[in-house]
C-alpha positions as CSV (number, residue, x, y, z in Angstrom):
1,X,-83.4,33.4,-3.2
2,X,-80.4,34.0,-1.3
3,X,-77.2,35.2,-3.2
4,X,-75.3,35.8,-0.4
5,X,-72.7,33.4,-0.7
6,X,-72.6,34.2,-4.6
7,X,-68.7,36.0,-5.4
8,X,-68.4,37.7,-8.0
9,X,-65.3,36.5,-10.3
10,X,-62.2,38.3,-9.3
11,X,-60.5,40.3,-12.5
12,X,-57.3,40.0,-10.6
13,X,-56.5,36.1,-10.5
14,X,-53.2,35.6,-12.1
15,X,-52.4,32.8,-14.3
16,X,-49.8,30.1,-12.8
17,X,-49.5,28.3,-16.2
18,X,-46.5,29.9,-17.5
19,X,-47.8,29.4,-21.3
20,X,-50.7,31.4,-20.1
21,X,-48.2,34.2,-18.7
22,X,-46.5,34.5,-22.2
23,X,-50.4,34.8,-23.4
24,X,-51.5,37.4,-21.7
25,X,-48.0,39.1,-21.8
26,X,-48.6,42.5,-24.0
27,X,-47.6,42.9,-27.8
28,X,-44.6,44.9,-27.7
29,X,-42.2,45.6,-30.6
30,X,-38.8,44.0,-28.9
31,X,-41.0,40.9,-27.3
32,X,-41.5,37.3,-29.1
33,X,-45.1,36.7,-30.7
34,X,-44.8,32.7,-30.0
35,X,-43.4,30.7,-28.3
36,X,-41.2,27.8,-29.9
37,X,-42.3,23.9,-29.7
38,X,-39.8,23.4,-27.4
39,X,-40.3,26.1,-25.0
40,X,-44.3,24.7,-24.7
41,X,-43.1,21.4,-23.7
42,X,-40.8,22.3,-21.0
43,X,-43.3,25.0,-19.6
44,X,-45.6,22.4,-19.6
45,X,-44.0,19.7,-18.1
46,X,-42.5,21.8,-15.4
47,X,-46.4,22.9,-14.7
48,X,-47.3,19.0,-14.7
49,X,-44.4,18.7,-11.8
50,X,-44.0,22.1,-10.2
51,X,-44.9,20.9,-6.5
52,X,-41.4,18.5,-6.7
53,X,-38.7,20.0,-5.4
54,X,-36.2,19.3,-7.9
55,X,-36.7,20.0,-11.6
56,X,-34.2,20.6,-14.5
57,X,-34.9,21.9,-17.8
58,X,-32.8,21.5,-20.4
59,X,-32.8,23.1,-23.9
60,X,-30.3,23.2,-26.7
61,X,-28.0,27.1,-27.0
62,X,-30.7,29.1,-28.2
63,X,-33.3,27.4,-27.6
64,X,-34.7,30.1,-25.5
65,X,-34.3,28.9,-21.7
66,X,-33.8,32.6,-20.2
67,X,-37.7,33.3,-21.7
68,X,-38.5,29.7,-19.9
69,X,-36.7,30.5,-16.5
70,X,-38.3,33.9,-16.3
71,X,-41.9,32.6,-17.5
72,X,-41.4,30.2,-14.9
73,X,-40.4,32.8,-12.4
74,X,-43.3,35.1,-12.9
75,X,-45.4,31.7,-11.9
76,X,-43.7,31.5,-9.1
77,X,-44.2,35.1,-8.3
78,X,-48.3,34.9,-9.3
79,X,-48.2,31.9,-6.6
80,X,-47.6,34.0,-3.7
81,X,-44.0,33.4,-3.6
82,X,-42.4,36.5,-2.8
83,X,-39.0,36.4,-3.5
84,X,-37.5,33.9,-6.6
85,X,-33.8,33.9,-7.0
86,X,-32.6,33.4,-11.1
87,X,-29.0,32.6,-11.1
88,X,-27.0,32.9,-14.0
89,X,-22.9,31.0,-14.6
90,X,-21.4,34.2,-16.0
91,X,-22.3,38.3,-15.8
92,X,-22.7,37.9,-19.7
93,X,-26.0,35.5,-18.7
94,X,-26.5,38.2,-15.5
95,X,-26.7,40.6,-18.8
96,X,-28.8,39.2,-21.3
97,X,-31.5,38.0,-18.7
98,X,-31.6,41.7,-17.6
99,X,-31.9,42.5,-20.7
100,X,-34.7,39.6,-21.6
101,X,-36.8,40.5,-18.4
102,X,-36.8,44.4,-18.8
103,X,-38.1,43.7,-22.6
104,X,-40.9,41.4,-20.8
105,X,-41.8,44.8,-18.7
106,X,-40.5,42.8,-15.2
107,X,-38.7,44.2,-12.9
108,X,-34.9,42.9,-12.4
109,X,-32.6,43.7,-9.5
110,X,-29.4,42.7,-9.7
């Protein structure tokens, strides 16, 4: 038998399902357990159509679109994309994603 061109299963593959990022994110005391209904459907939608080039989400005021964009970004990132851009309207938004991505254990740079 020849098991040369057997691999074995790489520990490292990253997830590009962002409902399989929030998942595998780590219990932390500050950090969401769930995620809401309507957080699921946009993530999944947006997986569903993530090779079109324009995509909008929208959610109701807190409704929890900063978790989405970053969840979203963080595909992006496990992709191979190297550099994704989250732009927030006002330094208050600049603020709370900060705030939202540090909890998540990401790195920000603002």
């Amino acid at each position: 038998m020849n098991f040369s061109k057997l691999k074995r299963p790489s520990g490292n593959i990253k997830p590009l399902n962002p409902v399989e990022i929030f998942e595998r994110l780590p219990n932390l005391p500050s950090t969401p357990n769930d995620l809401w209904r309507g957080q699921t459907e946009a993530l999944e939608e947006w997986h569903k159509k993530r090779k079109e080039s324009d995509i909008l989400i929208a959610l109701n005021t807190g409704a929890g679109k900063t978790l989405v964009g970053l969840l979203i970004a963080q595909s992006l990132v496990n992709e191979g994309i190297q550099n994704v851009t989250y732009l927030c309207g006002t330094i208050d938004l600049v603020n709370q994603t900060k705030k939202e991505t540090e909890k998540l254990g990401s790195e920000v740079i603002i």
